[in-house]
Residue, then its C-alpha position, 0 to 999 in steps of 0.5 A: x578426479x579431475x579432466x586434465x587440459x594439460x600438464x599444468x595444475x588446474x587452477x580454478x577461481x572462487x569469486x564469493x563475498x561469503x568467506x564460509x562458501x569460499x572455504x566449503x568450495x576449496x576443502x572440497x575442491x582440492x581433495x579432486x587435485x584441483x588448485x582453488x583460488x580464492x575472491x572476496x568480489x569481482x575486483x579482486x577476482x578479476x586481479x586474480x584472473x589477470x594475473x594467474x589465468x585460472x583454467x576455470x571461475x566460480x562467481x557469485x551475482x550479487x556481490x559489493x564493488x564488482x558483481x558477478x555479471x561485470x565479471x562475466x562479461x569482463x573475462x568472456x572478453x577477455x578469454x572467450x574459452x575460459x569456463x565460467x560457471x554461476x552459482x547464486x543465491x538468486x532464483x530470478x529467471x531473469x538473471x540466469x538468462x542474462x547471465x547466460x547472455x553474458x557467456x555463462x557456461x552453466x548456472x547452479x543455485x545456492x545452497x547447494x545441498x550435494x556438492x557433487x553437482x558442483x563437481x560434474x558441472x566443473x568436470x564438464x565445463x573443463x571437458x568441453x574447454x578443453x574440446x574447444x581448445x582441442x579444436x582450436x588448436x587442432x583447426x590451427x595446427x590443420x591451417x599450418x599444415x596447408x601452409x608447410x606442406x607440400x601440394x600432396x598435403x594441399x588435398x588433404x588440407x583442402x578437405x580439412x577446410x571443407x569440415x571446417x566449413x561444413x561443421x560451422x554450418x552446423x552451428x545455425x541448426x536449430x533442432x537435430x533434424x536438421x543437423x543430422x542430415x548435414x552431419x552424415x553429408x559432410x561426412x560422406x562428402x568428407x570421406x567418401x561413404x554411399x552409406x550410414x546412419x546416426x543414433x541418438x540415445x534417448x529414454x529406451x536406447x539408441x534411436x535412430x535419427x537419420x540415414x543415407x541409405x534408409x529401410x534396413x536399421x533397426x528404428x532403436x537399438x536397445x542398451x546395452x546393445x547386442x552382444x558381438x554387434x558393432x554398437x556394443x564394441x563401440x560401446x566397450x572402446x569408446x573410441x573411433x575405429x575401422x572394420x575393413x571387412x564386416x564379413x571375415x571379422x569374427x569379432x561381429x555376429x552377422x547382421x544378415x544384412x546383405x547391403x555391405x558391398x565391401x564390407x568396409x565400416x567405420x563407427x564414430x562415437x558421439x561423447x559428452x564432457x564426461x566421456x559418456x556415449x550419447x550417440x553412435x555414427x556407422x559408415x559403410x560402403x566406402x567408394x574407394x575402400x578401404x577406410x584409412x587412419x586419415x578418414x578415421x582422423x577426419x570422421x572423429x573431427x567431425x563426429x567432435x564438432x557433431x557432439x558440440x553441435x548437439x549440445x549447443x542444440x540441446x542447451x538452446x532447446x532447454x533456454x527456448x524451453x525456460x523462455x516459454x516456461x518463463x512466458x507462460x509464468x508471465x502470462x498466467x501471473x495474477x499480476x499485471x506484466x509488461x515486458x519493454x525493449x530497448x526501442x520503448x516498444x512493448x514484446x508483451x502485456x500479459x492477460x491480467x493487464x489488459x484484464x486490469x487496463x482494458x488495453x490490449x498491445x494493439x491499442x498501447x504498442x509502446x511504453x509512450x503510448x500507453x503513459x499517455x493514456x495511464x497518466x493524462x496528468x503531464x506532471x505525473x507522467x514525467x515523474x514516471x519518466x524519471x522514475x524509469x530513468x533512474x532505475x535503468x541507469x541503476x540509481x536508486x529510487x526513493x521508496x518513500x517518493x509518493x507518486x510511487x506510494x500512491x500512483x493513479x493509473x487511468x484505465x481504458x473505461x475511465x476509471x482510476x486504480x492505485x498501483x505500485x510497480x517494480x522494473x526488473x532489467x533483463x538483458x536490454x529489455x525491462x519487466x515491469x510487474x505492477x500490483x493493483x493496490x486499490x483496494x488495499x488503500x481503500x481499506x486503509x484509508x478507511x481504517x484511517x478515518x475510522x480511527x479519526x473518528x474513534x480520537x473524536x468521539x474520545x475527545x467528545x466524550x471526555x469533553x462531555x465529562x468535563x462540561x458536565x463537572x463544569x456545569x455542575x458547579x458552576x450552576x452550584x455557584x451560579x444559584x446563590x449568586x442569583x437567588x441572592x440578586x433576586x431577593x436583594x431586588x425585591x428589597x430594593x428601592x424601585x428606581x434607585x442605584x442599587x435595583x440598577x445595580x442589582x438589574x445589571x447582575x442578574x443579567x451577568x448571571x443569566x448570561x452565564x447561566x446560558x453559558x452554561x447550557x452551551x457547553x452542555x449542547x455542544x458537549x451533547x449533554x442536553x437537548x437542543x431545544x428551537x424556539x423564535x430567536x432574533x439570531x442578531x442578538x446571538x450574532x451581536x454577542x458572538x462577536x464580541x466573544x471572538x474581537x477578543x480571541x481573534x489578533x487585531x491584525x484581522x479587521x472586523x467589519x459588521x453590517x447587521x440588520x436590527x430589524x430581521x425577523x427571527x427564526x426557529x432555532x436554538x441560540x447555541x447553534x446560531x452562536x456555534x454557526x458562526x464561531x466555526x465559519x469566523x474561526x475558519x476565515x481567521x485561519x484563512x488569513x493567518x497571522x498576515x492579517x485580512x479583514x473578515x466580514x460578517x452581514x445579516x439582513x433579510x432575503x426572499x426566496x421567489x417562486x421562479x428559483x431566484x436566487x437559482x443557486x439556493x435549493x429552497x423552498x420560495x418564502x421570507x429568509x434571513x441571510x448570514x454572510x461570513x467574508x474572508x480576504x484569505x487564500x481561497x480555495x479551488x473548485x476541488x476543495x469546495x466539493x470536499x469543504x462539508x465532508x467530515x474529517x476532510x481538512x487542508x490544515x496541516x496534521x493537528x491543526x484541525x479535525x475536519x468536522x468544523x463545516x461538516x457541522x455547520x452544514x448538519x446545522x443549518x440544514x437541521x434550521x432546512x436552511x441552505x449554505x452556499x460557498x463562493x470562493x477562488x484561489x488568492x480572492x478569498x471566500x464567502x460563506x452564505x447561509x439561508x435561514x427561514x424566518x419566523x413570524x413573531x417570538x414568544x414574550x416571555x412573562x415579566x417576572x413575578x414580584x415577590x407579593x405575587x409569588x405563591x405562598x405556604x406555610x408547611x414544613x419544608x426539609x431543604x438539603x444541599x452539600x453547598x453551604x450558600x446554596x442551602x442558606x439562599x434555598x432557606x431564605x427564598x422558601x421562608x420569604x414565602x411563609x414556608x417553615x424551613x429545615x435546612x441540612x448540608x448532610x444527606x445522612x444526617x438529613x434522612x436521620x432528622x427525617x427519620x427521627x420526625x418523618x410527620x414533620x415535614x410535609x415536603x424534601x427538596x434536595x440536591x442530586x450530586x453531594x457526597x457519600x449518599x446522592x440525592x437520588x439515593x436519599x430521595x429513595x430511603x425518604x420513600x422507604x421510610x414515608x410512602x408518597x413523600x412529596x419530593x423536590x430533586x434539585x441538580x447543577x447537572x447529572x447523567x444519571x436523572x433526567x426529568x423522566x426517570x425522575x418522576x418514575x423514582x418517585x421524585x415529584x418534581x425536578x428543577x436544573x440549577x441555579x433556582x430562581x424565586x419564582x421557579x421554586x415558589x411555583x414548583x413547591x407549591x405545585x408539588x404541595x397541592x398535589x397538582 
C-alpha cells in the first residue's frame, strides 16, 4: 500500500541512465498503486518534474548530460518539501555525504537485492513530506485564524505562535537530552501541566528520558506493556487522548500512585512515517482542569514537531556517527590523507602522511605551505597548481601527463618519494589520497635495466657468432694470400719492384690480419693481450678509419706528438678508445657540422697532485685529448656520463655503454679519464695513460735459408683448396715430403691405410663432415702418439690448452706464416 498525501494519484519519478533499472522500479511500483514515471537522465528528469511535479524522485548519481547531484540541488531549490531519494551504484562515502548536503531525504545502494527496502523508504519519505506539508499547511491555516478571528481566538493564536516558537527551538538540540526537557516545558507552558514524563523506545521497552515531576516512573516499561495501563491503551489507539479521571475510569488498573491530584491525564504518542510508536508523552495534573479537545489538538501539534525533532536528531547523530567512522577510515588508512578546505587550509593529514612526510598539520597548516616544502621545484609546483586546478573545476587531466606519472615529493628529512595522487571533491572541500609508489618504480626501473642488458649481451652474443664466422674465413682467405707473399718474396729480386711490391702486400695482409683479431677482442672471443705499443700509431690509424665514416661537415684537427712514449696496452683498446669518444663528439655536433680535435703528447704527474684534479700515481704519462664543439653537457649529465646503460640519445640511438667502456678501459691501463664540458661550449675528454720505458723489438723475420729444414713425411689436410696447396708449398720448400688432402675422411683413410708413412698431421679445425678435432682423435685411435699439428682461422671449441689435453702437439691460429709453421713443425718433429 501506499500513504496518501491527497487525493491525487502519487506520482513518482525514476531518473536512471539504466532502461532495465527504470523498468524494475516501475513494475514494482506501480503493483502498490503508485504513478511511476520515468527518465533516461537529469535533463530529462528535470522537464518531468517541471511539468508534472512528482510527489516523489528516485535519481541515480552518476548519470551523462545532468547528473544525479545538479538535480538534487536543482528541486530542493525548487521544491524544498518534495522527497528525494538516491539510490546509486557508488559506495564512496563522500558522495552520500554531499548528496545528503544537497537535500537528499535517504540513500540506498544498487543493486538492491529486496525491493521492499525500497518501498519502506518511499513510504517514509512521503510520510514525513506529507507531516511537513501538514505542518505547514497547518502553521499556515493557525496564522490565518489569528488574522480572521476575533480576539477570543487572539489567546488561542498567540499560544499557537508560542509552539511554533518553541518547536524551532527544537531544531538546535543537538542530542535528545537536551530536547526532552524543552519538549515537555513547552508542553506545560502550552497546556498548563505541573506533571509529565516522555519515553522513548529503545532495544528493552520504553525508557524513560525525562520528567517534570520525577521519583515515581518506572525508568522503563517493558513492551508489550502492561495490560490495562495507559501505555498499552496508547498502544492499541495509536492516536492522542484524554483521561478526565484516572481513578473512576475503569478502562486503567490502578497504578497505586497517589500524585494524581485530579486525575486528569493526557497521552501523547510519538510516531514515525509509518505510524509505529516510538515513544510515549504522559501529562497530568493539569492546573485548570480538565484537559480539553483545544490541549489535545495543540499537545498532538507538539508531540508531531517532537517526533521530527527526534528524528533530524537521530538522522545527524547517524551522519556525525558516518563522519567519525568516515575519520577513523581515513586516519587508519595506509595511505597518505589529506583533507583541504575551501580557504587551502588543511582539516586533516592523517598518521600515515606525516609517517611518509614527516610533516605534522602544525608544520604544513595549508596546502600552500606544504607545496612549498614538497615541491621546492618552482616549475613542478605550478604543474601541481594547475593540476589541482583542472580537477576542482571538473576538467579533466591527462593520465598519461608525466609530472603525474612520475612526481617527486621532497620530505622533511630530505629525502625524495615518488607518488601519485588522486583528489576526491567532498562538498566544498577536497580529499586527496596519495600512494607512495617508490619502490614500485625502483623495481621497475630495475626491470628496465635488466632487460637492457639481457638486449645487450644478445646482441653481443650474436655479434660473437658473427665475428667468429668472419674470423674464420677470412683468416682462411687471408693465409694463402700471405704464404704466397711471402714465398714470392723470398724469390724476389732484393731491391727490386717486385720485392716492393710484394713488401707493400704483406703489409695490407697484416693489416688485415690485426683487423681480424679486433673484431675478436671486442666480440670477447679472444684474449686481450697488453704489450708496449706507440699508442700514435693506432691513433694515426684510427683516424683515417673514421675521415671516412665521419660527414665532411665535421672538421678534423690533429696534433700528435711522434715522440711520446709508449704504454702497456693492447692496440685494439686504444683503437676502440678513441673510436667511441670521436663517435660521441660526432654525434654531439650532428649533421650542422663542428670541428672535433684529437691531441697526443706527454704529461707529467708530480708528486704535489698537480694536475689536483687527476687521482694518479705521480710518474711520466701520455695524454689523449678528444675535443668537440657540440652541445655540451651539464653538471648532472656529467655525474651519470660513465653509468652503463644511461644515454641522452633518443630511444634506439644509443646503449648507454659506449663511455662506460671507455672508462672500464682506461682505468684497466690504471690510467685517469677527466670530462670537462658546459652547456652550448662543448666538451673535452682527457685521458691519462702511464708510459712505458722502451718496446720490444720484434725480430726481423727470417729468410728462407734460415728456416728450419726436415725431410719427413708430412700429411697436411685442409677443406680450403689455396690453403692446402700454399701449406704444400711452404712445407716442401722446406725439404719436408708432403701428403696433401682436402677431405678429412678421405685423409684419415690414406692415413689408416699407411699409418707408418707419415711422421707428422697437420690439419684444420672447422671443415665439413668430420672437424679437425674429431680427425686428430681417430689418428690417436689408430697410431698412439702421433705428432699432430692442429690448425684454426678461429673456434669455441679448441683453445691452445685443451688442445694439448686432446693429444694435439701443437696449435697455430691462421693465417700461417713461413717462419711460424717451419719452427712449430720442427718443434713438434724433434719432440722439443
Amino acid at each position: 500500500m501506499n500513504t496518501i498525501i491527497s487525493d491525487e494519484p502519487i506520482k513518482i519519478l525514476t531518473i536512471d541512465d539504466e532502461e532495465a533499472i527504470r523498468q524494475s522500479f516501475a513494475a514494482f511500483l506501480e503493483d502498490f498503486g503508485y504513478e511511476v514515471l520515468s527518465a533516461p537522465n537529469g535533463r530529462v528528469g528535470l522537464e518531468i518534474f517541471k511539468e508534472e511535479k512528482p510527489h516523489l524522485i528516485l535519481v541515480d548519481l552518476r548519470m551523462p548530460e545532468v547528473d544525479g547531484l545538479e538535480v538534487l540541488s536543482s528541486v530542493t531549490r525548487a521544491s524544498p518539501e518534495t522527497p528525494i531519494i538516491v539510490v546509486s551504484g557508488t559506495g564512496v562515502i563522500a558522495d552520500a555525504v554531499e548528496a545528503l548536503h544537497l537535500g537528499a531525504w535517504d540513500y540506498i545502494l544498487k543493486p538492491i537485492k529486496n525491493l521492499s527496502i525500497l518501498l519502506h523508504s518511499i513510504e517514509k519519505a512521503l510520510e514525513r513530506a506529507r507531516l511537513i506539508k501538514e505542518n505547514r499547511e497547518y502553521q499556515e491555516h493557525l496564522e490565518f485564524l489569528v488574522d480572521s478571528r476575533s480576539k477570543k481566538i487572539l489567546e488561542y493564536s498567540n499560544r499557537l505562535k508560542h509552539i511554533a516558537d518553541r518547536t524551532r527551538q527544537f531544531t538546535i538540540k543537538q542530542s535528545i537530552g537536551d530536547l526532552a526537557p524543552t519538549i515537555l516545558k513547552t508542553l506545560s507552558e502550552n497546556i498548563g501541566v505541573a506533571g509529565g514524563s516522555l519515553f522513548l523506545r529503545n532495544g528493552q521497552g520504553l525508557e524513560l528520558i525525562y520528567a517534570l515531576d520525577p521519583g515515581h516512573q518506572k525508568r522503563v516499561i517493558p513492551l508489550p506493556p502492561p495490560p490495562r495501563s495507559v501505555t498499552a491503551h496508547l498502544f492499541e489507539q495509536k492516536e492522542a487522548f484524554i483521561v478526565p479521571d484516572i481513578h473512576s475510569d475503569n478502562r486503567f488498573a490502578s497504578s497505586g500512585w497517589s500524585g494524581y491530584k485530579n486525575g486528569s491525564l493526557m497521552a501523547l504518542p510519538l510516531q514515525d512515517s509509518e505510524g509505529e510508536i516510538q515513544g510515549v508523552v504522559t501529562l497530568h495534573n493539569k492546573l485548570k482542569p480538565p484537559f480539553t479537545e483545544q490541549d489535545l489538538e495543540l499537545g498532538d501539534i507538539i508531540a508531531s514537531h517532537s517526533m521530527e525533532a527526534i528524528r533530524n536528531i537521530n538522522s545527524n547523530m547517524m551522519l556525525r556517527e558516518s563522519e567519525k567512522r568516515f575519520r577513523e577510515v581515513v586516519e587508519l588508512s595506509p595511505y597518505p590523507i589529506a583533507i583541504v578546505g575551501p580557504d587551502r587550509k588543511h582539516t586533516l593529514l592523517n598518521a600515515k602522511f606525516t609517517e611518509l612526510f614527516g610533516y605534522t598539520m602544525e608544520e604544513v597548516p595549508t596546502m600552500d605551505a606544504w607545496r612549498e616544502k614538497a615541491y621546492p621545484d618552482p616549475e613542478l609546483r605550478a604543474a601541481v597548481e594547475r593540476h589541482w586546478q583542472m580537477t576542482i573545476n571538473g576538467v579533466p587531466v591527462p593520465e598519461d601527463d608525466p609530472i603525474l606519472q612520475d612526481r617527486k615529493v621532497i620530505c622533511k628529512d630530505g629525502t625524495a618519494r615518488t607518488v601519485e595522487s588522486k583528489i576526491i571533491p567532498i562538498g566544498e572541500s577536497n580529499l586527496i589520497v596519495m600512494n607512495d609508489i617508490t619502490d614500485r618504480k625502483r623495481a621497475e626501473n630495475d626491470r628496465n635495466k635488466l632487460e637492457i642488458q639481457l638486449r645487450q649481451a644478445q646482441k653481443m652474443e650474436a655479434i660473437g657468432t658473427l665475428a667468429g664466422g668472419i674470423a674464420h674465413d677470412f683468416n682462411n682467405i687471408l693465409s694463402p694470400i700471405i704464404g704466397y707473399t711471402e714465398m714470392a718474396m723470398v724469390e724476389a729480386v732484393e731491391n727490386s719492384t717486385m720485392e716492393r711490391n710484394l713488401n707493400e702486400v704483406m703489409k695490407a695482409a697484416e693489416r688485415a690480419k690485426e683487423l681480424v683479431f679486433q673484431i675478436l677482442t671486442f666480440s670477447r672471443q679472444t684474449e686481450i693481450e697488453k704489450k708496449p705499443v706507440q699508442a700514435q700509431l693506432v691513433i694515426r690509424e684510427a683516424l683515417k678509419l673514421l675521415r671516412s665514416s665521419i660527414p665532411a661537415s665535421i672538421q678534423f684537427e690533429k696534433k700528435i706528438n711522434k715522440e711520446c712514449g709508449p704504454v702497456l696496452a693492447d692496440p685494439t683498446q686504444i683503437h676502440q678508445l678513441l673510436m667511441n669518444l670521436c663517435t660521441n663528439a660526432y654525434h654531439a655536433m650532428g649533421e650542422s657540422g663542428g670541428v672535433l680535435t684529437v691531441e697526443f703528447d706527454e704529461a707529467a704527474v708530480l708528486s704535489d697532485g698537480n694536475p689536483a684534479t687527476i687521482n694518479l700515481k705521480p710518474g711520466k704519462y701520455v695524454r689523449l685529448t678528444i675535443s668537440d664543439t657540440g652541445h655540451g653537457m651539464t653538471q648532472a649529465v656529467q655525474e651519470k656520463i660513465f653509468d652503463p646503460y644511461f644515454t641522452t640519445k633518443a630511444q634506439g640511438k644509443g646503449t648507454g655503454l659506449g663511455l662506460a667502456v671507455v672508462h672500464g678501459i682506461v682505468k684497466s691501463m690504471e690510467g685517469d679519464i677527466q670530462v670537462d664540458s658546459k652547456p652550448g661550449r662543448g666538451t673535452s675528454f682527457i685521458i691519462y695513460l702511464p708510459q712505458v720505458e722502451s718496446i720490444v723489438q720484434n725480430a726481423a723475420p727470417r729468410t728462407n735459408a734460415s728456416l728450419p729444414r726436415g725431410d719427413e713425411r708430412i700429411l697436411f689436410v685442409d677443406d680450403e683448396g689455396p690453403v692446402a696447396l700454399m701449406g704444400k708449398q711452404m712445407l716442401e720448400r722446406l725439404g719436408y715430403h708432403v701428403t696433401v688432402e682436402t677431405s678429412s675422411i678421405a685423409a684419415l683413410e690414406i692415413f689408416k691405410a699407411q699409418p707408418d708413412n707419415f711422421d707428422l698431421v697437420v690439419t684444420d679445425m672447422s671443415m665439413p663432415l668430420m672437424t679437425g678435432d674429431v680427425f686428430a682423435r681417430k689418428i690417436l685411435e689408430t697410431r698412439p702418439n702421433m705428432p699432430i699439428v692442429l690448425c684454426t682461422g678461429f673456434s669455441e671449441v679448441v683453445t691452445q690448452e685443451n688442445a694439448q689435453a686432446m693429444g694435439i702437439s701443437e696449435y697455430i691460429m691462421k693465417p700461417m706464416v713461413m717462419s711460424e709453421i717451419a719452427n712449430t713443425v720442427r718443434k713438434v718433429l724433434d719432440g722439443l
